[in-house]
KEFIPA-919613 format. One record per residue (C-alpha): residue number from 1; residue in one letter; x, y, z. Coordinates in steps of 0.5 Angstrom, whole numbers. Example, Ala and Ser with C-alpha at 12.3 -4.5 7.8 and 13.67 -1.06 7.14 Angstrom:
! residues 2
   seq   type       x       y       z
     1      a      25      -9      16
     2      s      27      -2      14
***
This chain:
! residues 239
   seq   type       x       y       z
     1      x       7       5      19
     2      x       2      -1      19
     3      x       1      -3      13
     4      x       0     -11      10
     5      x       2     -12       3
     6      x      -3     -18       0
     7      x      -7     -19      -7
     8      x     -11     -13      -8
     9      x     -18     -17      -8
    10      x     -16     -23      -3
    11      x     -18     -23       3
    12      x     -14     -20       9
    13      x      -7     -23       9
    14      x      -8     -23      17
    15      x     -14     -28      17
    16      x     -10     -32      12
    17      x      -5     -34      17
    18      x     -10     -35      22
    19      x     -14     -42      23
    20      x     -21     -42      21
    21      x     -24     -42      28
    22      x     -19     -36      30
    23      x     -20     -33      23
    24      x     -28     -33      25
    25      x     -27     -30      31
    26      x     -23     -24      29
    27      x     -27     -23      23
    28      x     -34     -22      28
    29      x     -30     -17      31
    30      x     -30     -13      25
    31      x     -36      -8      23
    32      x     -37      -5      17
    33      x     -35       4      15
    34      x     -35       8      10
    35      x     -30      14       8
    36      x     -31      19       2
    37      x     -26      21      -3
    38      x     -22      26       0
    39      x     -23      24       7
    40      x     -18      22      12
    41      x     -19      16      16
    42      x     -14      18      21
    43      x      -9      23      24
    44      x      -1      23      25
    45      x      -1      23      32
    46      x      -9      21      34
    47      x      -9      16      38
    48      x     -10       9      36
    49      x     -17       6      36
    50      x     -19       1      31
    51      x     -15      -2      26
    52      x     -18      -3      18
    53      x     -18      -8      13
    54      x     -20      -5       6
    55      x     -25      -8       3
    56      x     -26      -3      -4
    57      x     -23       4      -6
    58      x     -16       6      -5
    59      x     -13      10       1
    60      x      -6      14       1
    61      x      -2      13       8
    62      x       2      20       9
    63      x       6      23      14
    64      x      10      31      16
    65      x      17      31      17
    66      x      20      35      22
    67      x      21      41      16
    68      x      14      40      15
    69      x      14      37       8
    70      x      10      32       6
    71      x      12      24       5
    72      x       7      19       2
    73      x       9      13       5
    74      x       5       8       2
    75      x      -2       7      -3
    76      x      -7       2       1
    77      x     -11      -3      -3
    78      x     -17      -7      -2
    79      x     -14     -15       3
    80      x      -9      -8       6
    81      x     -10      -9      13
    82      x      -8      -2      17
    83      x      -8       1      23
    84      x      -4      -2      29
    85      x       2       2      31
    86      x       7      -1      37
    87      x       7       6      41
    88      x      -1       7      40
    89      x      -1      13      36
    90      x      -1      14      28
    91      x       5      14      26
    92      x       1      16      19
    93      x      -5      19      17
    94      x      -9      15      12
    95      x     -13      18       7
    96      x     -18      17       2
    97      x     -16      18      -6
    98      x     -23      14      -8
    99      x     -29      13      -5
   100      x     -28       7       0
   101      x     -31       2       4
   102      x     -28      -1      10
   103      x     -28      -7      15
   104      x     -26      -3      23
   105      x     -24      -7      29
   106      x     -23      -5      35
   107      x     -15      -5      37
   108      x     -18      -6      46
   109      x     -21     -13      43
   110      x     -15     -15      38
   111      x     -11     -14      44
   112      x     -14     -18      48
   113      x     -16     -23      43
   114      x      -8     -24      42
   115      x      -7     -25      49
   116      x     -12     -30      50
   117      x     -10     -33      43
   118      x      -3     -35      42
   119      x      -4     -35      34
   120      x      -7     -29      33
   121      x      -1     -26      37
   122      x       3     -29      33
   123      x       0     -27      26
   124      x       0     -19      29
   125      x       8     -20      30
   126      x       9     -24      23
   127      x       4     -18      19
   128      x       9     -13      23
   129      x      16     -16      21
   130      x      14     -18      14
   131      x      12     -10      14
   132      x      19      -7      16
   133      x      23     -12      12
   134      x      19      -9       6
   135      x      19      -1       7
   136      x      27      -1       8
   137      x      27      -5       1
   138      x      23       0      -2
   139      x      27       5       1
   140      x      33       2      -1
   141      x      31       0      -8
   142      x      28       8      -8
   143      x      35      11      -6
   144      x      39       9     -11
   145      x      34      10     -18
   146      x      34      16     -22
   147      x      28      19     -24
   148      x      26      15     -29
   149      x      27       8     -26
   150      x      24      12     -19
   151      x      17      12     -24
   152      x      17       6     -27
   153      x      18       2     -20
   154      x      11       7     -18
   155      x       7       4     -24
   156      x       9      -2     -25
   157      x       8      -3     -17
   158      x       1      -1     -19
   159      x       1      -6     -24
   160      x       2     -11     -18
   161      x      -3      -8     -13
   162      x      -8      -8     -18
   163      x      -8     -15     -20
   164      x      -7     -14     -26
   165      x      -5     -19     -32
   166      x      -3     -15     -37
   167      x       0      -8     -36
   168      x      -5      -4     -40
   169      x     -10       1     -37
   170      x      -6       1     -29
   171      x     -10       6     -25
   172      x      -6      12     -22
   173      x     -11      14     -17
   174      x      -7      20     -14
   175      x      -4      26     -17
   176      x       2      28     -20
   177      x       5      32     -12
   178      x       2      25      -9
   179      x       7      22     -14
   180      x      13      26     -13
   181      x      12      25      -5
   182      x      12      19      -5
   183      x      18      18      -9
   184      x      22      23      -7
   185      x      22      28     -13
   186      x      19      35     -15
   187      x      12      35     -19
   188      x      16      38     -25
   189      x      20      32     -26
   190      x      15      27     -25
   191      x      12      32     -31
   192      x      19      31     -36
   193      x      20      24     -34
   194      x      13      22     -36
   195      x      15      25     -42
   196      x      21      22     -43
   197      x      18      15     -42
   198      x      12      16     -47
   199      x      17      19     -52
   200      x      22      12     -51
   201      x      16       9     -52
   202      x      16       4     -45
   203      x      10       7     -44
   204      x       3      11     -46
   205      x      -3      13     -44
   206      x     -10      14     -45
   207      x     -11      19     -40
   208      x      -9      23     -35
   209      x     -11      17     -30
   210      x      -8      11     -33
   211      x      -1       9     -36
   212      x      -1       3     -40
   213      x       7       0     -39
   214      x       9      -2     -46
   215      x      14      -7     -46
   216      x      14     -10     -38
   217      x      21     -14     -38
   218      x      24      -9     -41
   219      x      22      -4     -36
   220      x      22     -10     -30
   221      x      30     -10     -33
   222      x      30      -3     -32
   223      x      29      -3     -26
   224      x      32      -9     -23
   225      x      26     -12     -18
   226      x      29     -18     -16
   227      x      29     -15      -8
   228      x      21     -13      -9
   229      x      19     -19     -13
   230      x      21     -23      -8
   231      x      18     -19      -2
   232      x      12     -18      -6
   233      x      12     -26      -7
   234      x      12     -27       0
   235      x       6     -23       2
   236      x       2     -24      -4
   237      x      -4     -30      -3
   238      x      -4     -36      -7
   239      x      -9     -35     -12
***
């Protein structure tokens, strides 16, 4: 999975670690794109052509297991650059849960860009490292929560993608199955859960698509974040 963790309006985290000549460079590679709520960007198994950095909007990043179920892997906000894979072909499909606008960069011309540019060859192994070390955190973290620590670690990751200062109003863009996918769980325990949490008072909710965590250190010690707070911190842009 391509996926680079970054502020959610900040500019792309893999032109930060590059030189402003480089940074420019690879920027004039880029042309702007489109895609609808609902749509899917690419495929698990196509061919890799271009890579993408989201500009606005949310995207979701999924993938079938060899018994045909679902698992989300991933939620992709804007400054997320994606769409490199090492074998050359999606090992995710990346689809659209609002409307979205994108930068594309053609991967023939990133490639030879990284083998004419030492920096910018470096910066792509750096992205790709700092990807691996943070999904075998968040499925270690995952696999050994309980349902309810598995939803609040969703919405206060929410709270952090969105740049949020305050936990009020988290934007929960995807669906209760969305949810359950990506954690793991059924869509009927995503639904007794949320209750049980609303009920706790460690959360409410003005809408079906918003949750606002009431108590946020009580939740970040529920949890116990200091693995994910740490990677978070090292992907995140300096403000």
């Amino acid at each position: 999975m391509s996926l680079e963790i970054s502020r959610g309006s900040a500019p792309s985290r893999l032109l930060s670690l590059l030189g402003d000549e480089d940074a420019g460079a690879f920027a004039a590679l880029g042309k702007p794109a489109a895609l609808n709520k609902g749509a899917t960007l690419y495929e698990e198994g196509t061919p890799c052509n271009y890579a993408y950095t989201l500009e606005s909007g949310v995207l979701m990043l999924e993938r079938l297991s060899m018994d045909g179920r679902r698992q989300v892997l991933a939620f992709v906000y804007p400054g997320d650059f994606i769409g490199i894979e090492v074998s050359g072909r999606h090992l995710v499909s990346a689809v659209a849960l609002k409307d979205a606008t994108l930068t594309r960069y053609p991967i023939s011309e990133i490639d030879a860009m990284a083998r004419n540019k030492a920096s910018v060859d470096h910066a792509l192994k750096q992205v790709t490292n700092r990807i691996l070390a943070y999904a075998l955190d968040q499925i270690c973290v995952l696999g050994r929560m309980d349902a309810r620590q598995r939803l609040m670690f969703l919405f206060v990751h929410l709270m952090h993608r969105q740049m949020l200062e305050e936990p009020v109003d988290i934007d929960i863009p995807m669906t209760r199955q969305d949810m359950a996918d990506f954690l793991g769980l059924t869509m009927e325990t995503i639904s007794r859960t949320v209750s049980r949490l609303k009920n706790e008072g460690l959360i409410s909710q003005t809408s079906a698509h918003s949750v606002t965590i009431n108590d946020l250190a009580h939740a970040e010690e529920l949890l116990d974040l200091s693995v994910t707070d740490r990677r978070a911190d090292e992907f995140a842009l300096e403000e």
